[in-house]
C-alpha positions as CSV (number, residue, x, y, z in Angstrom):
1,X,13.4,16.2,13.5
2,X,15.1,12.9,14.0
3,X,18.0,12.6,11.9
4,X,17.4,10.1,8.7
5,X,17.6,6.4,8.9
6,X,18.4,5.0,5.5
7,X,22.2,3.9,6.4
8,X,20.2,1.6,8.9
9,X,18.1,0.5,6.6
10,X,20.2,-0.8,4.1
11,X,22.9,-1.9,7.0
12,X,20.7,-4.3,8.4
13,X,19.4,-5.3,4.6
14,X,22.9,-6.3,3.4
15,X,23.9,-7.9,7.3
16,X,20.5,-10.1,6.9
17,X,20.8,-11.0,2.6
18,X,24.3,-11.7,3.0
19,X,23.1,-14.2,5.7
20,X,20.4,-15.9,4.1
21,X,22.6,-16.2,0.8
22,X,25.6,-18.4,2.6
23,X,23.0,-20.4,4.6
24,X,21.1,-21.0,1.4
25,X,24.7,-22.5,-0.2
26,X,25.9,-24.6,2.7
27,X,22.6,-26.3,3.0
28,X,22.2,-26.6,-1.0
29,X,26.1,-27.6,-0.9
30,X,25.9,-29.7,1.8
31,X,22.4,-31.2,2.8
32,X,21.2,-31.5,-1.2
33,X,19.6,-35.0,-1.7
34,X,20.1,-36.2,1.9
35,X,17.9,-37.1,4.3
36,X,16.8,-34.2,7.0
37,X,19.7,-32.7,9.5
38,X,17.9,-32.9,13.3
39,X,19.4,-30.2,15.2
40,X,18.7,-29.2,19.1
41,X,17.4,-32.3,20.1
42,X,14.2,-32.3,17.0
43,X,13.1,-28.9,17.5
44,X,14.8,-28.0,14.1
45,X,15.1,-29.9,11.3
46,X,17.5,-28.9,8.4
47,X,16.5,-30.2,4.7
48,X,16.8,-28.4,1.1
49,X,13.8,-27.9,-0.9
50,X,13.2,-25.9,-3.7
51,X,10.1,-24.1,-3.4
52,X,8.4,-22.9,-6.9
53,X,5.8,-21.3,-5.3
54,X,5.4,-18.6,-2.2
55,X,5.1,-19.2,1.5
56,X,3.2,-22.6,2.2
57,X,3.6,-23.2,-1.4
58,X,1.0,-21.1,-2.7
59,X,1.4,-19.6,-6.1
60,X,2.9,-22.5,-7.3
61,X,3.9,-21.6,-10.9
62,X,3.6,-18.0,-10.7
63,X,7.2,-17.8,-9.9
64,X,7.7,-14.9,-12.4
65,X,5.1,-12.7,-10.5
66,X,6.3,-13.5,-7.2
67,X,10.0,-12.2,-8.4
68,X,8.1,-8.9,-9.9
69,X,6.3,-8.7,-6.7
70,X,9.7,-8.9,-4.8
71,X,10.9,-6.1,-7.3
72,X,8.4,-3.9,-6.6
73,X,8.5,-4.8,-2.8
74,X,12.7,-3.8,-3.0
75,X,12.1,-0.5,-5.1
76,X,9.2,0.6,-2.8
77,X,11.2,0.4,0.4
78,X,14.3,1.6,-1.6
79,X,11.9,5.0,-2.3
80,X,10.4,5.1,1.3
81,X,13.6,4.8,3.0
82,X,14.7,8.6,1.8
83,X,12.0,9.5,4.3
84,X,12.3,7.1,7.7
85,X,12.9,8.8,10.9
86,X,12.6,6.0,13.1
87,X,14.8,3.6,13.9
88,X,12.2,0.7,14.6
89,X,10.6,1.5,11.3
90,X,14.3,1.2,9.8
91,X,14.8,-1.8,11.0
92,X,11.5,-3.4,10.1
93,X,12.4,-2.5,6.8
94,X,15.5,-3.1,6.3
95,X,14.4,-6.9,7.2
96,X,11.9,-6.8,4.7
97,X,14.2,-5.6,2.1
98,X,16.5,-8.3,3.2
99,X,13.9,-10.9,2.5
100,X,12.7,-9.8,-0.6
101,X,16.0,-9.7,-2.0
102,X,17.2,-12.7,-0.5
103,X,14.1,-14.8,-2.4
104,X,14.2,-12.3,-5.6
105,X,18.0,-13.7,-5.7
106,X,16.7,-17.2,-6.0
107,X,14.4,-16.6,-8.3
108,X,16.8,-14.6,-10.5
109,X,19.6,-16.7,-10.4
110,X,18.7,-19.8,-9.6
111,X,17.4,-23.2,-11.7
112,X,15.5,-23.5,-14.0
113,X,16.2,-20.2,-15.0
114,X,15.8,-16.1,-14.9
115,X,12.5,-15.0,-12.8
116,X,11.5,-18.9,-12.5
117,X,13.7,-19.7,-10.0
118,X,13.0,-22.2,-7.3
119,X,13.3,-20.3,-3.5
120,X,15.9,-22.6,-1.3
121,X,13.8,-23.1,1.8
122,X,15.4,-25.5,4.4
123,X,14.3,-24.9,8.2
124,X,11.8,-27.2,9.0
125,X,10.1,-26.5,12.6
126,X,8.9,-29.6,15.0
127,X,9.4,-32.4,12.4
128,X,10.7,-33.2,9.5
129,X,9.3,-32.2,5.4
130,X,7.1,-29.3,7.0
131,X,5.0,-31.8,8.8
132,X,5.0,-29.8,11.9
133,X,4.7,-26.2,10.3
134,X,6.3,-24.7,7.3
135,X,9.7,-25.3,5.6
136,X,11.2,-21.4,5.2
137,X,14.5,-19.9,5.0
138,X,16.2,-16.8,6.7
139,X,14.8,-14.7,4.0
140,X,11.3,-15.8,4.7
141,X,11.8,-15.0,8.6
142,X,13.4,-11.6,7.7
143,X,10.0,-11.2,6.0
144,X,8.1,-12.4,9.0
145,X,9.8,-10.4,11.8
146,X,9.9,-7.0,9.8
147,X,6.3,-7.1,9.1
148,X,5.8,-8.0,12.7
149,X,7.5,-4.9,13.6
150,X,6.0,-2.6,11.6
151,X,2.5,-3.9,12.6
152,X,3.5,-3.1,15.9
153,X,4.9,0.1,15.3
154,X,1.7,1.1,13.8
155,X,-0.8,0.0,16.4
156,X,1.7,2.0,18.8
157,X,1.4,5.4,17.1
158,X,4.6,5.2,15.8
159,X,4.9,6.6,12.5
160,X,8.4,5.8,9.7
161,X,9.1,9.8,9.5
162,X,10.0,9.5,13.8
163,X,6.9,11.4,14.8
164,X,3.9,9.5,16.9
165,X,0.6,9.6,15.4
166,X,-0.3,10.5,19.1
167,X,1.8,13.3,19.3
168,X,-0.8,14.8,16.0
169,X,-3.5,14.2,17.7
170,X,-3.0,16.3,21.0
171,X,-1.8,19.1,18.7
172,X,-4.4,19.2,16.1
């Protein structure tokens, strides 16, 4: 058997939170009431606003289950890393974990208060105010790119404990 992949795991969690919690204070420190930031020519624009809701706003005042929902999401991944084998699956999610804690953080500790807090979203794509596609944040791509990964992992045959779903069904 492989050998177990939970350092990996929570190395690229903590790498990826600790990133999305210092973008999310420069911007709020920095870009807070002013108009957007273009960067690289328009492609990117960079703006703070504090999202109540999930991604594209939805769930706009359920901000408390989205937080329990991101608790659930952490302490699941927490239990199923004990388990992973496979570094792809690792990394898938260890970004996921990075995500959800990176937006549980918000909500925790940010206004207007405990498991209310509004999600500091500030990457606009195209044009400016999410006219072009969605405002998100680092978190919210952690999100993105882990579940992309582990989506593909699956529709390869790759399974989390390192063994190739493949592999079972020539020996069985």
């Amino acid at each position: 058997m492989p050998k177990r992949r939970v350092g990996l795991v929570f190395a690229v969690a903590v790498v990826l939170w600790v990133i999305d919690l210092v973008s999310k204070n420069l911007v709020a420190a920095n870009l807070e009431g002013k108009e957007p930031l273009r960067v690289l020519g328009g492609l990117i624009y960079l703006q703070v606003i504090r999202n109540p809701g999930a991604a594209f706003s939805m769930a706009t005042g359920m901000t408390w289950v989205l937080a329990l929902v991101a608790a659930a999401v952490v302490v699941a991944i927490v239990w199923l890393s004990r388990r992973l084998r496979s570094v792809g699956w690792a990394i898938g999610l260890g970004l996921v974990l990075a995500g959800a804690l990176g937006n549980l953080t918000d909500r925790i500790f940010r206004a207007p208060g405990p498991l209310r807090g509004h999600v500091i979203d500030f990457i606009s794509a195209f044009a400016p105010n999410g006219e072009g596609f969605a405002i998100f944040n680092i978190a919210d791509s952690s999100i993105c790119v882990g579940g992309a990964l582990i989506v593909l992992l699956s529709l390869l045959g790759k399974d989390y404990d390192g063994t190739s779903t493949r592999t079972k069904k020539e020996s069985a």
